[in-house]
C-alpha positions in Angstrom: 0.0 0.0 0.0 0.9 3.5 -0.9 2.1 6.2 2.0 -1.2 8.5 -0.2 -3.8 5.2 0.7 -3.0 4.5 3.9 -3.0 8.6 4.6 -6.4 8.1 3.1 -7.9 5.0 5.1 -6.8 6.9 8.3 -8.4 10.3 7.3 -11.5 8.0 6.9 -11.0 6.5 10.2 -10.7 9.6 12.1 -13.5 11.4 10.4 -16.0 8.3 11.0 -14.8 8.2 14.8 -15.8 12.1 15.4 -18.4 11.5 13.4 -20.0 8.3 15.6 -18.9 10.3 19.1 -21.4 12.8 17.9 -23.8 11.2 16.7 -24.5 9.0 20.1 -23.8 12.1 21.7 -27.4 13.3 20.5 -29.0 10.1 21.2 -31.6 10.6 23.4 -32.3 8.2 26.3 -35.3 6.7 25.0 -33.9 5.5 21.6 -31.0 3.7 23.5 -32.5 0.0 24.0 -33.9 0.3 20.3 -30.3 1.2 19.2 -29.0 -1.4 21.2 -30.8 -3.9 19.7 -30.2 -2.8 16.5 -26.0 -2.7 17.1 -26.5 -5.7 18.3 -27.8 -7.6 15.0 -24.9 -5.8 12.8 -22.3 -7.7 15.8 -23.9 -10.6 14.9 -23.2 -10.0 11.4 -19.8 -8.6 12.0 -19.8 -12.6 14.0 -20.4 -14.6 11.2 -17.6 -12.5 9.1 -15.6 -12.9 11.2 -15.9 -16.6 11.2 -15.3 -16.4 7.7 -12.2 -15.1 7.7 -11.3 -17.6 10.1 -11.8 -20.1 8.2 -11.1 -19.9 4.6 -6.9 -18.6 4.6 -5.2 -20.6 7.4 -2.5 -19.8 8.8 -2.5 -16.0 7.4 -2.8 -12.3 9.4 -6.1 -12.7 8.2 -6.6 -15.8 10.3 -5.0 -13.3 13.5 -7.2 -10.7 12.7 -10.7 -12.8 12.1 -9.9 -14.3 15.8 -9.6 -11.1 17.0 -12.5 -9.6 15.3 -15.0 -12.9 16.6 -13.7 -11.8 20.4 -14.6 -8.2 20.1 -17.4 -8.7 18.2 -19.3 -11.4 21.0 -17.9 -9.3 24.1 -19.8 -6.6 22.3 -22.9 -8.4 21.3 -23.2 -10.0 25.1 -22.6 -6.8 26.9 -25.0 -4.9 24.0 -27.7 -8.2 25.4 -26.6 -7.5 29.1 -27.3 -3.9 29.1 -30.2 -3.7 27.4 -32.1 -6.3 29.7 -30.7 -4.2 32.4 -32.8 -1.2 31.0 -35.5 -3.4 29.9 -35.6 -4.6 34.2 -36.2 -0.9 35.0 -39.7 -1.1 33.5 -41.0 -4.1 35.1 -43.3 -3.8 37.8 -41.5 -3.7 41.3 -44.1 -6.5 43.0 -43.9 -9.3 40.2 -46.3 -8.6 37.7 -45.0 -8.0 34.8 
């Protein structure tokens, strides 16, 4: 890869993380359990590429970095579950009833 590309891929990297800070920034509370649930079907896709990439090149970086990617990926779908059942808790009626 070029010195110009990579330059590039960072730019893109940098502007998409100010860009996301933002963006939850102005998330209000309500929308957060929706949101959650939705982040939490595009780790499960993020999974199943992972796997992927796993699989098909053995013994190749991207073999490293698929590994790597399945970790992140289900610590984030499983805290994404865990927090939004946390939230969902706070709405249940305090004396059983549901």
């Amino acid at each position: 890869m070029s010195a110009v590309t990579l330059l590039l891929l960072f730019f893109i990297f940098v502007l998409s993380a100010f860009l996301g800070f933002e963006l939850i920034n102005k998330v209000p509370s309500q929308l957060h359990t929706p949101l959650m649930s939705g982040t939490n079907a595009i780790s499960g896709i993020a999974i199943v590429g992972a796997i992927v990439c796993v699989v098909l090149p053995p013994g190749s970086l991207s073999m490293i970095l698929g590994f790597l990617a399945v970790v992140l990926a289900t610590i984030n779908v499983v805290g994404g579950y865990m927090v939004t059942n946390r939230m969902l808790c706070m709405f249940k009626d305090k004396k059983g009833g549901k």
